[in-house]
C-alpha positions in Angstrom: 14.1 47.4 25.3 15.2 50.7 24.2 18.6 51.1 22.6 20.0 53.9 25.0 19.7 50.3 27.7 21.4 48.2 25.0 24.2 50.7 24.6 24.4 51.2 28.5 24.9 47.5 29.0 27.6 46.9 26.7 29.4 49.7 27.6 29.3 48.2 31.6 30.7 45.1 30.0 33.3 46.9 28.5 31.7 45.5 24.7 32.0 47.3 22.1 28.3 48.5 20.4 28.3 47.1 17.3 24.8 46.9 15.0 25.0 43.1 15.6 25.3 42.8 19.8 23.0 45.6 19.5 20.3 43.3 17.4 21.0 40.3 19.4 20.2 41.7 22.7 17.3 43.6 21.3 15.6 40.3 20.1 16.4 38.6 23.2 14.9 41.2 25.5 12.0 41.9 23.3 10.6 38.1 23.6 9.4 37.5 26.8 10.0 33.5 26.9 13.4 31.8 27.3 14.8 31.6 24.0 17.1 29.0 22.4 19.4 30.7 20.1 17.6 29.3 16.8 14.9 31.5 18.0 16.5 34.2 18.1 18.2 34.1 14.8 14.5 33.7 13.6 13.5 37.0 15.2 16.8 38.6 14.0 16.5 37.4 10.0 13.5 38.6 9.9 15.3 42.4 10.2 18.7 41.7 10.0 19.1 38.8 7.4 23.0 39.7 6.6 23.9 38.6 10.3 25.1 34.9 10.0 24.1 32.4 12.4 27.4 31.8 13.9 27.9 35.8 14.6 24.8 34.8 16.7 26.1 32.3 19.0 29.8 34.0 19.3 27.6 37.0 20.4 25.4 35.0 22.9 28.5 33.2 23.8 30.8 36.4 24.2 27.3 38.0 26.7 27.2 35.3 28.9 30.6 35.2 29.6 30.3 38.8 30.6 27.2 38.3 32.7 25.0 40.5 30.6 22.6 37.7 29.8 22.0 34.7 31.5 22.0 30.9 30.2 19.9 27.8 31.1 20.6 24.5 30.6 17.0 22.4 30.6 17.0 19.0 31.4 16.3 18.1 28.0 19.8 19.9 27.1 18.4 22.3 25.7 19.9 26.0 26.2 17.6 29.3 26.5 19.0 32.7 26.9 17.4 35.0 29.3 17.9 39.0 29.3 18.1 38.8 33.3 21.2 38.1 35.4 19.6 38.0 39.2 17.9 35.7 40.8 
């Protein structure tokens, strides 16, 4: 997704744009499955390797709570992120 989006989306949410939301929401709307968050940190080392793994989930935490990205609980308990708020 391009980054003028990113910035566009935080700034609805009232977020500030910081280099790390803006890295988190890029990986998550750049993979086009369901994520868990260990996947994500993956995708993000790979670029970003200073961001720690707990700035990851306070992030993912901190975007659901302001409906910019979605959560999904599986039956299996596990949780997948998805870039998508509607039905």
């Amino acid at each position: 997704m391009k980054l003028e989006l990113i910035k566009i989306k935080l700034k609805e949410a009232g977020m500030k744009i910081t280099p790390q939301r803006i890295a988190v929401l890029q990986a998550l709307m750049d993979n086009r499955q369901h994520p868990t968050a260990d996947d994500l940190i993956k995708t993000i080392w790979k670029v970003h390797s200073n961001i720690s793994a707990g700035t990851v989930y306070h992030i993912l935490n901190t975007l659901v709570s302001k409906n910019v990205i979605g959560k999904i609980e599986t039956v299996d308990n596990v949780v997948r992120y998805d870039p998508t708020t509607e039905k």
